[in-house]
C-alpha positions as CSV (number, residue, x, y, z in Angstrom):
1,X,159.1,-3.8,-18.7
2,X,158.8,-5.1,-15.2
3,X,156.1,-7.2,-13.5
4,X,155.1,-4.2,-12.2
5,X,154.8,-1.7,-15.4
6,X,152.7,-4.7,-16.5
7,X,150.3,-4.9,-13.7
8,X,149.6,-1.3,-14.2
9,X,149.0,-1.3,-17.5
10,X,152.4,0.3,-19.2
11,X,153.1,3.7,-20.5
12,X,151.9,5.3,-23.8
13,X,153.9,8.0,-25.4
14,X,153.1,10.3,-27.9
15,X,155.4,12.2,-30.1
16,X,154.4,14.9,-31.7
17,X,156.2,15.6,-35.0
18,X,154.1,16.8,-37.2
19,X,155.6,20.7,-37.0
20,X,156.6,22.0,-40.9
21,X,159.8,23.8,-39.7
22,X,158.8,27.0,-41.3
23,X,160.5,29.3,-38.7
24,X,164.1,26.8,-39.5
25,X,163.5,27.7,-42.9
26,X,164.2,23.9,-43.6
27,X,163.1,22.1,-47.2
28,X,161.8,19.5,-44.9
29,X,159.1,19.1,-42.0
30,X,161.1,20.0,-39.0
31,X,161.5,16.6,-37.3
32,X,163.5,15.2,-40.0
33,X,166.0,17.8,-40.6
34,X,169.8,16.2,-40.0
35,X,171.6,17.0,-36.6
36,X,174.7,15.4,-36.7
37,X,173.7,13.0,-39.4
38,X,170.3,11.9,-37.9
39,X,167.2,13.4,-38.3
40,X,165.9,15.4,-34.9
41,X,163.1,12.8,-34.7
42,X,165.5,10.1,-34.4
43,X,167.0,11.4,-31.5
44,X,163.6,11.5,-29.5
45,X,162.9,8.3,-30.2
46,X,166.0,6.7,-29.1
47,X,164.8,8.1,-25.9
48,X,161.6,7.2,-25.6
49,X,162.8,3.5,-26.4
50,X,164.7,3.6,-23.4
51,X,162.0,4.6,-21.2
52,X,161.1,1.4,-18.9
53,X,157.5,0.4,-19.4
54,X,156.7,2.1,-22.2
55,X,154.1,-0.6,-24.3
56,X,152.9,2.0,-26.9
57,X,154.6,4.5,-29.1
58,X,152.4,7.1,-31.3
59,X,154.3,9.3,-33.4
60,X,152.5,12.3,-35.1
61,X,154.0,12.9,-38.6
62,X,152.9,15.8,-41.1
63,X,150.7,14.4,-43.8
64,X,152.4,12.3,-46.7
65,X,154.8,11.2,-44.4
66,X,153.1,8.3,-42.6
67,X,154.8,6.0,-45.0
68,X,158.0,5.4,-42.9
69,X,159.7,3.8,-46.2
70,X,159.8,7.6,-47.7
71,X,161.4,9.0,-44.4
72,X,164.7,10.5,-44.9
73,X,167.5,7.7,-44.4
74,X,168.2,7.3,-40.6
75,X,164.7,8.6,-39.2
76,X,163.2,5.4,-38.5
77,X,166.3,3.6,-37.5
78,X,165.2,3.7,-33.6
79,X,161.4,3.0,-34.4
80,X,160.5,0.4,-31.8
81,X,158.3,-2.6,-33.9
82,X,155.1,-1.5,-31.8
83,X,155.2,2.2,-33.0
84,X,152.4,3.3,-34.9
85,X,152.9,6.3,-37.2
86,X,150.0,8.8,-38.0
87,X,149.4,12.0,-39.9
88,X,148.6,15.3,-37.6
89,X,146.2,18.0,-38.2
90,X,146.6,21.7,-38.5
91,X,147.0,22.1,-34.9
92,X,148.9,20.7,-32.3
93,X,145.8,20.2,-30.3
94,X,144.9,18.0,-33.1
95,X,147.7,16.2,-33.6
96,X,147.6,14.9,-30.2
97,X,144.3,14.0,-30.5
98,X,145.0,11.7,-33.7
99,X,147.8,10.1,-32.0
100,X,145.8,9.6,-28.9
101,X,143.4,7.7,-30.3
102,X,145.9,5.1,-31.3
103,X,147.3,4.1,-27.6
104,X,146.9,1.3,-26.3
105,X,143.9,1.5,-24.4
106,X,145.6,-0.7,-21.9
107,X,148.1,2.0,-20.9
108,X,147.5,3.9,-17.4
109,X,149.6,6.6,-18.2
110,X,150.2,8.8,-21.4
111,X,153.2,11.1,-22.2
112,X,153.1,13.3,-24.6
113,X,156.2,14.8,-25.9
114,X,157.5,17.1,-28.5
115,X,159.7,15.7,-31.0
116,X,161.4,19.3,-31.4
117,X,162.7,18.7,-27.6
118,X,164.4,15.9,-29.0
119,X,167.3,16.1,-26.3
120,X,165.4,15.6,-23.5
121,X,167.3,13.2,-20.8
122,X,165.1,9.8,-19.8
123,X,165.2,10.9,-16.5
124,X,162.7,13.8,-17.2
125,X,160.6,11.3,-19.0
126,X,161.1,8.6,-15.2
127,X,160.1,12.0,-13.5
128,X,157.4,12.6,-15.0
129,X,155.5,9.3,-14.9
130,X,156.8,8.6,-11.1
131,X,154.6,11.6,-10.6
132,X,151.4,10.3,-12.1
133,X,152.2,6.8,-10.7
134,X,151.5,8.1,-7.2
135,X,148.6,10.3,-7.7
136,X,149.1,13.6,-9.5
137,X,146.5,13.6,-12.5
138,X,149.3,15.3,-14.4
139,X,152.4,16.5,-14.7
140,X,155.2,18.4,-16.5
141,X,158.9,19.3,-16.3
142,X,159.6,23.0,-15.7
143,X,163.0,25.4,-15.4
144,X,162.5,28.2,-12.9
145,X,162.6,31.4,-14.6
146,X,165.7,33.1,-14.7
147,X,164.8,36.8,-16.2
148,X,162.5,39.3,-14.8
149,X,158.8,38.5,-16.7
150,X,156.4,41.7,-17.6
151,X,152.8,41.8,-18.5
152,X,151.6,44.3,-20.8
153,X,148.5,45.5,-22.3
154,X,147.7,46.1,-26.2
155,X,149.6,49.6,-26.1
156,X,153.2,47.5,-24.1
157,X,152.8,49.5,-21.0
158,X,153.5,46.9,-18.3
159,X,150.6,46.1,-15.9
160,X,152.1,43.5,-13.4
161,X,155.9,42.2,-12.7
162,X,155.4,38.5,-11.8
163,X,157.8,36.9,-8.7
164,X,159.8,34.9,-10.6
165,X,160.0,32.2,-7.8
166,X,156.2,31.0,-8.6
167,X,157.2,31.2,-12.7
168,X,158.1,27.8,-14.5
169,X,159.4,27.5,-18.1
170,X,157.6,24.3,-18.8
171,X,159.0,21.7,-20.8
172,X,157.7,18.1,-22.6
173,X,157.1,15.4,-22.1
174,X,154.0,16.0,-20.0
175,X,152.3,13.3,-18.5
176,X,148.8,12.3,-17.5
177,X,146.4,9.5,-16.0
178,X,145.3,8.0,-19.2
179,X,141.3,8.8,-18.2
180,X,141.8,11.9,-17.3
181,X,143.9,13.1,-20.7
182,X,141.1,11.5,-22.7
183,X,138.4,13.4,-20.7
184,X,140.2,16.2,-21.4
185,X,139.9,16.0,-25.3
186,X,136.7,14.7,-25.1
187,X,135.4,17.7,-23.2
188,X,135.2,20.0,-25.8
189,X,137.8,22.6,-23.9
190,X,140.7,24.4,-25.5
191,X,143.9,25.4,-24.2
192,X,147.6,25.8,-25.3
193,X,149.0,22.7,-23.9
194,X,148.1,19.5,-23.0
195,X,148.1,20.5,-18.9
196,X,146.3,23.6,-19.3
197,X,143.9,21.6,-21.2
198,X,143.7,19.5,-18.2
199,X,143.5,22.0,-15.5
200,X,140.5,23.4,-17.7
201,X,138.3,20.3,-16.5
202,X,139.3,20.6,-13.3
203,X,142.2,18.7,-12.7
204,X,145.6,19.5,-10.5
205,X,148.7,19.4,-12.6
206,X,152.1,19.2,-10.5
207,X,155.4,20.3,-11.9
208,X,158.7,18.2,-11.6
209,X,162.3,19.6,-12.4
210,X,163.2,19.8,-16.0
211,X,166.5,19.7,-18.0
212,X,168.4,22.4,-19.7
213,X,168.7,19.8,-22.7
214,X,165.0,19.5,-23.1
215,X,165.2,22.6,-24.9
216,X,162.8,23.6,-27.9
217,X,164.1,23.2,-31.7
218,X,162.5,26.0,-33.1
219,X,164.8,28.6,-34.5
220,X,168.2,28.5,-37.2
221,X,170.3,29.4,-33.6
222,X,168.4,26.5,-31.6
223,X,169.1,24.6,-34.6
224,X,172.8,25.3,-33.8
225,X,173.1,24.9,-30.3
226,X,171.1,21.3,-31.1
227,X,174.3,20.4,-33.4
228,X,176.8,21.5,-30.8
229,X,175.7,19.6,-28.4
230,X,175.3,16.6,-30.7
231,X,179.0,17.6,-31.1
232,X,179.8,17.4,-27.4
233,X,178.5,14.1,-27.3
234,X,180.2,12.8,-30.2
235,X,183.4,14.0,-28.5
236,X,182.5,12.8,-25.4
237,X,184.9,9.9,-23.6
238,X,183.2,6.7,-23.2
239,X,182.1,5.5,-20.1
């Protein structure tokens, strides 16, 4: 961390893990199943430990697996020693909640990320809090939209054909002005993410570029194209 990080008060992460991998079909919660010999979680933690500034790391586990001993061999391996590890709730809304009551109350700026984009470069993450650090009360990475988007009504007749050049795919980590995210939970308002949540009291959220590798684990073929690129790395030259 550098002298400045610290006189701003550092950077609290959350990392939500806490999914049950139901649509992977997996025997285990879907942040520890093996890519490339280490579980998906480990891989978004390695990244979020080479995030400068970062003073507080809350990951968000499914319950019975707060005890890090029991984790499946190589999950914990990149754990930084001020990580704190706490069990979820049903929802992600709540999950985040939980872990965001266990920042560092010293931190100006709070990520939070999902562990099942557990690709995503460390330049997202530097984009991302660059953004807050000069004003925006939140923001989040985003692809532009690359197919032609339809809304439909109950019946799927199509009511509206969006221009594609004001449509984001948004991505994680998305960060906020510590006060402000807090607010946010604490006002009682619902939303699907953590910036719409935000917007809903009021607040602009900007959007910075995203990465292609910041993609979702989700599925049995996103599961796949995780390994290959795991793969591509392993074959990779070093630099």
């Amino acid at each position: 961390m550098t002298d400045a990080d610290a006189s701003r008060g550092g950077v609290g992460v959350v990392v939500v893990a806490a999914g049950s991998g139901s649509r992977l079909r997996a025997e285990v919660p879907k942040a520890f199943v093996p890519i490339g010999g280490r579980p998906l979680l480990a891989y978004a933690i390695s990244t979020v430990a080479a995030l400068e500034g970062v003073r507080s790391l809350v990951v968000v586990v499914p319950p019975g697996y707060d005890d890090t001993s029991a984790w499946p061999a190589g999950s914990g391996a990149a754990l930084p020693t001020f990580a704190v590890v706490v069990e979820g709730g049903a929802e992600r809304s709540d999950s985040v909640r939980a872990g965001l009551a266990r920042v560092d109350p010293s931190c100006d700026v709070v990520l939070v990320h999902d562990a099942a984009r557990a690709f995503t470069p460390v330049s997202v993450f530097e984009r991302v809090v660059d953004a807050v650090r000069r004003g925006a009360a939140g923001a989040v990475p985003g692809l532009p939209v690359i197919d032609t988007i339809k809304s439909v009504d109950a019946d799927g007749v199509i009511t509206g054909t969006p221009e594609r050049d004001s449509l984001r795919a948004v991505q994680t980590p998305q960060g906020f002005d510590a006060a402000v995210l807090r607010a946010a939970y604490d006002s009682g308002a619902t939303a699907t993410d953590d910036a719409a949540l935000v917007e809903a009291t009021g607040h602009h959220v900007i959007v910075v570029p995203g990465d292609a590798s910041a993609f979702k684990v989700t599925t049995p073929e996103e599961l796949r194209r995780a390994e290959r690129l795991v793969a591509d790395l392993e074959r990779a030259p070093a630099s």
